[in-house]
N, C-alpha and C positions, 0 to 999 in steps of 0.2 A: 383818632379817638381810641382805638384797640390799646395803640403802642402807650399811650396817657394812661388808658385802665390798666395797665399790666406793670408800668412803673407803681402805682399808685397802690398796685397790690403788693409791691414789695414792699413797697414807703410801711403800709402797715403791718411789720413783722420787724422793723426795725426797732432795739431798744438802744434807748443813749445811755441806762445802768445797764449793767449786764456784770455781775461777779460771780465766782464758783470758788472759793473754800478747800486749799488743797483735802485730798483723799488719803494720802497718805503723808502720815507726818514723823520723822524721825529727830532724833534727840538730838545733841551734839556726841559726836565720839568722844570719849577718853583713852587716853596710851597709858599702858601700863607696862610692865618687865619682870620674867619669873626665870623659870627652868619650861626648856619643852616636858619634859617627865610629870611636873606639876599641875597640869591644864585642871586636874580634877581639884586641886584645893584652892579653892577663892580667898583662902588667906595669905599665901607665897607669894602672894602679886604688889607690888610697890608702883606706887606713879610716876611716869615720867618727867622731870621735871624740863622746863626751859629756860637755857643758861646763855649769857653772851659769851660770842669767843672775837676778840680781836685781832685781825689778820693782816700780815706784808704780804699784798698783791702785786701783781705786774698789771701795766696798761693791756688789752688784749681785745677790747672793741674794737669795731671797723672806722678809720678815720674819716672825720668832711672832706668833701671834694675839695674844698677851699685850702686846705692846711696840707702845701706845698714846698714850703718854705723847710729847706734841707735841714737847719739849723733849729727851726722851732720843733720840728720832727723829733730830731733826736732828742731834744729834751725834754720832752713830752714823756716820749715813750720812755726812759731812760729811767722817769721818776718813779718810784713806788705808788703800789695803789694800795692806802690804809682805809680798811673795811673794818665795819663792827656789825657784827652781824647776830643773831639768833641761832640755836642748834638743838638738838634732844636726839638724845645717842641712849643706848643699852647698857648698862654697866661693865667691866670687863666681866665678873661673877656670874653671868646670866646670858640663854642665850636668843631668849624667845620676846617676841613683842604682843602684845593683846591689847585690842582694840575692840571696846565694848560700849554698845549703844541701844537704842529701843527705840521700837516702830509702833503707831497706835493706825490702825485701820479703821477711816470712819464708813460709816453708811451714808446714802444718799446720795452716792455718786451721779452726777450728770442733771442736778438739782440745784440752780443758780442761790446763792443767799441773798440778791439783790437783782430786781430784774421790775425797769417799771414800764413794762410792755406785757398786758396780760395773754395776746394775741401770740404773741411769743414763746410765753413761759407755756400756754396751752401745746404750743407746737412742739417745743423741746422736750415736755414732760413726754409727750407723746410717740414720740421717735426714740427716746429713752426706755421705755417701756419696751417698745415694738425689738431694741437691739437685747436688752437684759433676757428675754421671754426668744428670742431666738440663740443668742452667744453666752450669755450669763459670767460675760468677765471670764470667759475660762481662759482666753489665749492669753490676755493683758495679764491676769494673776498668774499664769504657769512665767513668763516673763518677768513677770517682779520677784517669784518665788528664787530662779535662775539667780537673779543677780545678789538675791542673798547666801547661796548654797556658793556659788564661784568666787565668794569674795572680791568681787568687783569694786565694792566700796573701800577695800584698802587702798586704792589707786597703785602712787609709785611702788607701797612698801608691799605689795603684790609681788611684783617682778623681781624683791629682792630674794626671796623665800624657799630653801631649800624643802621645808614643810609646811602646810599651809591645812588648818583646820577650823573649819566652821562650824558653829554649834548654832541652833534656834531656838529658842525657850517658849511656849505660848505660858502665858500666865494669864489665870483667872481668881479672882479675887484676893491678889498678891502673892498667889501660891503656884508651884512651876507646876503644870498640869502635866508635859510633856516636852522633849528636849530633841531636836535630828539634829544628827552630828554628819558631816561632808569633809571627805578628801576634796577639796576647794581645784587642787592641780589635777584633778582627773574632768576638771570641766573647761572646755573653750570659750576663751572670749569673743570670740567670732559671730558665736550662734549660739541657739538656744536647745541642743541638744544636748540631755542627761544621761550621765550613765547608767546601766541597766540597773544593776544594785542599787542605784541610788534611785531613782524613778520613785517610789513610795514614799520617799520623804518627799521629795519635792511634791507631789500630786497631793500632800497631806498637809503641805504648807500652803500649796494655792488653794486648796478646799478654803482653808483657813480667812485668806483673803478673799477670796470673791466671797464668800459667804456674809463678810464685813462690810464688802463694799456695796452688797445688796441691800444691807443693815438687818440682815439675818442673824447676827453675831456680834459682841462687842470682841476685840482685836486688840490684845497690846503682845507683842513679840518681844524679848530681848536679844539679841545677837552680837555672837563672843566670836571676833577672828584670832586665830593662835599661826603666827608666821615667826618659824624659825629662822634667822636672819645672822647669827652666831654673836658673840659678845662684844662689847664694843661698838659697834656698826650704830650707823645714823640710819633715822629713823625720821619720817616726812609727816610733821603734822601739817595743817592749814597756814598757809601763808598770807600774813594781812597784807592789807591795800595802806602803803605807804605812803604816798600822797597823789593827787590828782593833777593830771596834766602837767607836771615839771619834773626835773629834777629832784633827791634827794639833799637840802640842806646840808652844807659843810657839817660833819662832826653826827650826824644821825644814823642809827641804825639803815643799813642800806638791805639788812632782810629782815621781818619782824614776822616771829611765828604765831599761831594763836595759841593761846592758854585758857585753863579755865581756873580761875584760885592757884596759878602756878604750874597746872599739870600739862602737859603736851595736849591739844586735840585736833578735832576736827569738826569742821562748820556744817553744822546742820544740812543749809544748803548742798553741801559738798556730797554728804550722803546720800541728800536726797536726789539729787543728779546722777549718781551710780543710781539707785535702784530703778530709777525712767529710764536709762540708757538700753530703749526697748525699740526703737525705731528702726525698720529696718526695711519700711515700707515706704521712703521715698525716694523717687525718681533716681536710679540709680546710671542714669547715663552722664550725671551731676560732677559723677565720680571716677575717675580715670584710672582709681586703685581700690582693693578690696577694704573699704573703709569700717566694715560691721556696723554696727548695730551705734547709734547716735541718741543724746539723750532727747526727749517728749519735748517740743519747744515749739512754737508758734510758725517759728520759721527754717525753722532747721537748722537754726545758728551753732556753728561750733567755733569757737572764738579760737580755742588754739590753733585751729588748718585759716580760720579768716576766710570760714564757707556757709552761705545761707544753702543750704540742699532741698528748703521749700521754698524758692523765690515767689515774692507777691503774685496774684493774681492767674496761679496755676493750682500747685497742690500744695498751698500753704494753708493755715488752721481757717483764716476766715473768708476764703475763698472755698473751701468744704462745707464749713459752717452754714455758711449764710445762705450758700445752694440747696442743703439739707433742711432747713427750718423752716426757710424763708421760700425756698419756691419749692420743695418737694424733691429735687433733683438725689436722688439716693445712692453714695458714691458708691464703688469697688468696697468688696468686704477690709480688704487693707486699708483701705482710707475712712475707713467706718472703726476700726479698733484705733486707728492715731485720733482722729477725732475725740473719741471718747476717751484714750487715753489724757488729749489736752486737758479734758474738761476736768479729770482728776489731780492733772497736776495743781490747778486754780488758776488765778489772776483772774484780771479785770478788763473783760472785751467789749465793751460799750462801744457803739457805730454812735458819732454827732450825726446830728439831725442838719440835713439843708435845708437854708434859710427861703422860705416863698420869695416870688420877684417882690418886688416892692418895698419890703421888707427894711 
């Protein structure tokens, strides 16, 4: 009868809706091209545009086991491989790339927009309260502040960058209130450690966010990366999804970059994935190499390594979650910031309901 009452107390904490509303929402990037000397005139700056270039390749895959045959080998590999492909490159004239985008911080973080278990939404509101009134967002927003100060969100065009400058604009009622600018390369992507000098911007920019995400404050940031890259040089917008599950078609573009009205960008998503790339709180025996900091996911997926680092039913989101809400079980202070970090990122975690016997 116990072990019936104490299923039966979960059963009642279970919601089948259950959505959260990302917390932070950023814009699509645009690529732009100037002079590094220029950063300060927002008129010098031209769009990058995205151009086809068609190219004689060689075969350089790894062949089928099956494809043995001496003769069909050599002709195979022998043939040219004709690609047409997408590119956005620098001008020779210019040597600098700028990628410019905007962040709005909402409030109400850890406040479902659909949830039809009142028992639930009592308990979440309530755990939410109890984390805000002890932690107040300060680690998760010093974290997000990082990844906009390090230029994290450039991805590849990061690593190409002799110089590297970050600028952060708050704007309030369309008007720049306030502007931190960062040496981007004096920060590690490993960790979340700032440099001395810089510490006040960054501590003024998470004020910024937590205070939004408490809904203290409304939040709209713009953010200007400036990477010296020298002229000419390519340049890594977003790259689209080609097609599903096959091959590319005879004669189609075999890389397809993203644009916006023509100009070189980057996908929303894509940024928004740099800026959660805050995780660095699970199970690190996962990991056989110093992997840093991975981006806020349910499960710890990183699709490039083809590694879930929160496998089901240990320290993955709803294996926290549901411990935390649903029976009281109150994790580790680390697994209480990913948690609450999930719930910022959004999506839709609704548990189905089992069907009574009979049924």
């Amino acid at each position: 009868m116990a072990s019936a009452s104490k299923a039966s107390s979960k059963n009642d904490y279970k919601a089948s809706v259950l959505a959260f509303e990302r917390k932070l929402d950023p814009s699509d990037a645009l690529l732009a091209c100037g002079q590094w000397s220029q950063r300060d005139q927002s008129g010098a700056w031209s769009d990058i545009p995205v151009r086809e270039k068609a190219v004689r390749g060689t075969i350089s895959n790894r062949l089928k086991a099956g494809e043995q045959d001496p003769a069909k080998l050599d002709a195979k590999i022998d043939n040219p491989n004709l690609q047409t492909v997408d590119v956005a490159t620098l001008p020779d004239g210019v040597d600098t790339l700028k990628v410019r985008f905007s962040l709005k911080v909402l409030g109400g973080a850890g406040t479902p927009s659909a949830c039809n278990n009142p028992k639930h939404q009592q308990s979440l509101v309530s755990l939410v309260e109890n984390y805000i009134d002890e932690h107040g967002f300060e680690e998760l927003a010093h974290r997000y502040a990082c990844n906009l100060a390090n230029g994290r969100f450039l991805w590849r065009n990061r690593m190409k960058a002799e110089d590297l400058e970050i600028r952060v604009s708050l704007l309030e009622h369309g008007e720049t209130t306030q502007t931190w600018i960062f040496d981007a390369l004096e920060f590690a992507l490993n960790d979340f450690a700032v440099p001395e000098h810089a510490a006040g911007g960054v501590t003024e920019i998470a004020s910024v966010i937590r205070e939004a995400l408490k809904g203290e404050r409304h939040a709209l940031l713009v953010v200007e990366g400036f990477a010296r890259i020298g002229g000419g040089q390519e340049v890594y917008p977003s790259q689209e999804l080609v097609t599903l599950g096959g091959s590319n078609t005879k004669g189609e573009k075999s890389k397809t970059l993203y644009s916006v009205k023509g100009t070189a960008g980057i996908h929303s998503q894509k940024i928004g994935n740099a800026i959660r790339t805050i995780d660095t709180w699970y199970p690190q025996a996962l990991s056989s190499a110093d992997v840093g900091p991975i981006a806020v996911e349910p499960y710890g997926a990183v699709t490039t390594r083809g590694t879930a680092y929160r496998p089901p039913k240990k320290d993955d989101f709803y294996t926290l979650y549901d411990g935390w809400v649903g029976e009281g079980k109150i994790p580790a202070l680390d697994q209480q910031h990913f948690v609450m970090a999930t719930l910022i990122r959004g999506g839709v975690f609704g548990e189905a309901q089992d069907k009574e016997k009979g049924e």
